[in-house]
N, C-alpha and C positions, 0 to 999 in steps of 0.2 A: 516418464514425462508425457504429460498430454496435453494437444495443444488445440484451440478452440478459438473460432473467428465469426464474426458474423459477417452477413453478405457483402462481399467484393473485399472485404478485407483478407488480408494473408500473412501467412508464416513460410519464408524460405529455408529450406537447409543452406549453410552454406560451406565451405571447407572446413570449417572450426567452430563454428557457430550457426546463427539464425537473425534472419531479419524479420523483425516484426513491422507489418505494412497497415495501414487503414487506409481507405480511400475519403477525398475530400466531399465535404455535404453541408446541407444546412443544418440546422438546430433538429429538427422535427425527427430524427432517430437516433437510436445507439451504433455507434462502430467502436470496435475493438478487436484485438487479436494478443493473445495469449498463453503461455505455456505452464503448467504448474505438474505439481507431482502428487495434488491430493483427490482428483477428479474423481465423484465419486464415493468417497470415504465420507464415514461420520468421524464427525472431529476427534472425537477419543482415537479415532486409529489414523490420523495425520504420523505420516511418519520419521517425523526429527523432535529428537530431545534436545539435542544443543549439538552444534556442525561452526563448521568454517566454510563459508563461502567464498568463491574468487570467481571474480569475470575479468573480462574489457568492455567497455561500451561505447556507444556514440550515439548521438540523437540526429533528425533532420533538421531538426532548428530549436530554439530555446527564446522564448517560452511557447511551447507547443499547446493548443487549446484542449482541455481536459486534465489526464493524468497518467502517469507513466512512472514506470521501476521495476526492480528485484531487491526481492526479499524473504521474509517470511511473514507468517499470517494466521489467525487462525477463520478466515473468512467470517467474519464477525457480522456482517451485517445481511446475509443471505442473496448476496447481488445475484448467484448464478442461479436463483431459486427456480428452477424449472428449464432451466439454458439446457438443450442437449441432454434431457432425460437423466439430469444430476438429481441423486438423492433430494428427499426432502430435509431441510436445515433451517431449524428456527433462528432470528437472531441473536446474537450475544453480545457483552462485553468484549473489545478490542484487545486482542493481544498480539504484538507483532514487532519487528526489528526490522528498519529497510532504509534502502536509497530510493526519495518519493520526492516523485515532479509532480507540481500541481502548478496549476493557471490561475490570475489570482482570482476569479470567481469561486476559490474554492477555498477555507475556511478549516482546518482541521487541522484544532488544537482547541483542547477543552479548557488550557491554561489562559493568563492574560498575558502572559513574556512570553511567549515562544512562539516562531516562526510556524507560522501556516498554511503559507504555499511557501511557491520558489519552488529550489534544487533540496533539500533536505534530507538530515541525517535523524532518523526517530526512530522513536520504542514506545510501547505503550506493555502496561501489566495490567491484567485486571482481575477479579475474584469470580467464580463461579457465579455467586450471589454475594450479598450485601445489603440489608436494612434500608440503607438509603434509597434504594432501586425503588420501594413501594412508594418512598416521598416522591420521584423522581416521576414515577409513573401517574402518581396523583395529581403532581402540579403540573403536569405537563401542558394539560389542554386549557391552562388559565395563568400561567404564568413560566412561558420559556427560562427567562432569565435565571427564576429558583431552579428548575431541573435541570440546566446547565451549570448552575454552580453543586448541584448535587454530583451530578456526573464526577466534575472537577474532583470531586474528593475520594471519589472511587477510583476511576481508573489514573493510575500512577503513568504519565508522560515524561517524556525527555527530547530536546528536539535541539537542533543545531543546523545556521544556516552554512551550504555550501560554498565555497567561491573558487567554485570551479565551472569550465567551460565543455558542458557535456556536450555539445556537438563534436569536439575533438576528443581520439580516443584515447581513453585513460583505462589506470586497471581500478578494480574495487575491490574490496574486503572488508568481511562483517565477520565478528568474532563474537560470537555468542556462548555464554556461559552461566550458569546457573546464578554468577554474580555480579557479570557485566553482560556489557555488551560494546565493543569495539569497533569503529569503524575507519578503514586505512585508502586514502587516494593517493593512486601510485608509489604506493607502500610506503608512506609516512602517514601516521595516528592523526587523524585528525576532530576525533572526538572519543568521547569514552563517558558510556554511565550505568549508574548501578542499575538502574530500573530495565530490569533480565524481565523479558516477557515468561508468561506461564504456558510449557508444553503440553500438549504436541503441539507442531504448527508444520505447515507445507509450506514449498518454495512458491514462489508467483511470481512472473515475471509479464509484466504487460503494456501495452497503451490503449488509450483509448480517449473517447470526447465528452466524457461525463464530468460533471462536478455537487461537490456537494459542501455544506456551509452552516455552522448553527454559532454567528458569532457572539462576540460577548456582550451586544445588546439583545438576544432572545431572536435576532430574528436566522430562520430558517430554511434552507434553501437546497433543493438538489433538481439535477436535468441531465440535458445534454449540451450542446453548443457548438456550431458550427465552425469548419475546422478544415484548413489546408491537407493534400495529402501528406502523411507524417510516418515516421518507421522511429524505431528503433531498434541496432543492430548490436547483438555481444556475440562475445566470441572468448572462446578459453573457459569453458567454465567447469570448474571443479567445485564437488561439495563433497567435505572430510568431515562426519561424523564426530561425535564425543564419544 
């Protein structure tokens, strides 16, 4: 596990766990602090096929400005693209399985039914490539709305809203398997779907003040935003393999 913060932000050990810390600011920079197990690696050698994850968590407050979770991931979009001398990583298609806090300045979900901030339970699957990707790429700079509905047809989503109270601590569990994907607060199911992301992917657990937005009228949106100090702390975490 490697963990990475930018200025004045922090990661404590703590007896069982770790607190992840940001300090408070305006809009005009990035903070975040985070821990993950793929730093480093080109995505083919992320290393988990399918695992059971378990923590406990709590947040400083809800809704925290930015985004915040643990999960898995295949860092699809190249955020750490040069953070700390990480490999270089072109973007990709999303594939991933997590518990994801977003503000609602932030918009992600390629669907028109599914929750796209809040507390959430999501997956996304998506293909190496796909045909539509070339429409996707051509309408882009003339008509968001088509390449967002092209997006929608490629990458397979699943999302579920929370109604739970992350500031208080609760446990979590994600059960990932080549045909679902499972997710358990305080060990009762409280979602379940088929759309299994595509391995390998790394764990990622973080927060931070960014957001980002492409909704379902075309329009396009990502940044930062000013932001109380904020943590987030787990503890107990185990990851079991398939």
């Amino acid at each position: 596990m490697k963990s990475r913060t930018t200025e004045n932000a922090s990661i404590t050990k703590t007896e069982n766990g770790y607190i992840l810390k940001i300090p408070s600011g305006d809009s005009s920079a990035y903070r975040f602090a985070q821990i993950d197990d793929y730093f480093g690696l080109a995505r083919k050698k992320f290393p988990h096929q399918y695992l059971t994850l378990s923590l406990r968590a709590r947040t400083s407050a809800f809704p925290l400005s930015g985004t915040w979770g643990f999960g898995l991931w295949n860092d699809p979009f190249g955020m750490s693209l040069g953070f700390g001398g990480n490999k270089f990583r072109l973007p990709t298609l999303p594939n991933a399985a997590w518990f994801f806090g977003a503000s609602k300045e932030n918009y992600l979900s390629f669907q028109y039914d599914y929750p796209a901030n809040g507390f959430i339970a999501q997956s996304f699957r998506s293909p190496k490539f796909h045909p539509y990707l070339i429409l996707a790429g051509l309408a882009f700079p003339f008509r968001k709305i088509q390449t967002r509905r092209y997006l929608s047809e490629v990458i397979m989503e699943d999302s579920f809203s929370l109604s739970v109270d992350p500031t208080q601590w609760h446990s979590y569990q994600l059960e990932w398997s080549p045909k679902r994907v499972v997710w358990k607060v305080d060990d009762a199911e409280v979602f379940e779907s088929s759309v299994s992301p595509n391995p390998p992917l790394g764990l990622v657990i973080w927060i931070d003040n960014q957001f980002a937005s492409f909704t379902p009228d075309g329009k396009l949106g990502f940044g930062t935003l000013a932001n109380e100090e904020a943590w987030l702390e787990i503890a107990d975490l185990v990851i079991r393999d398939s």
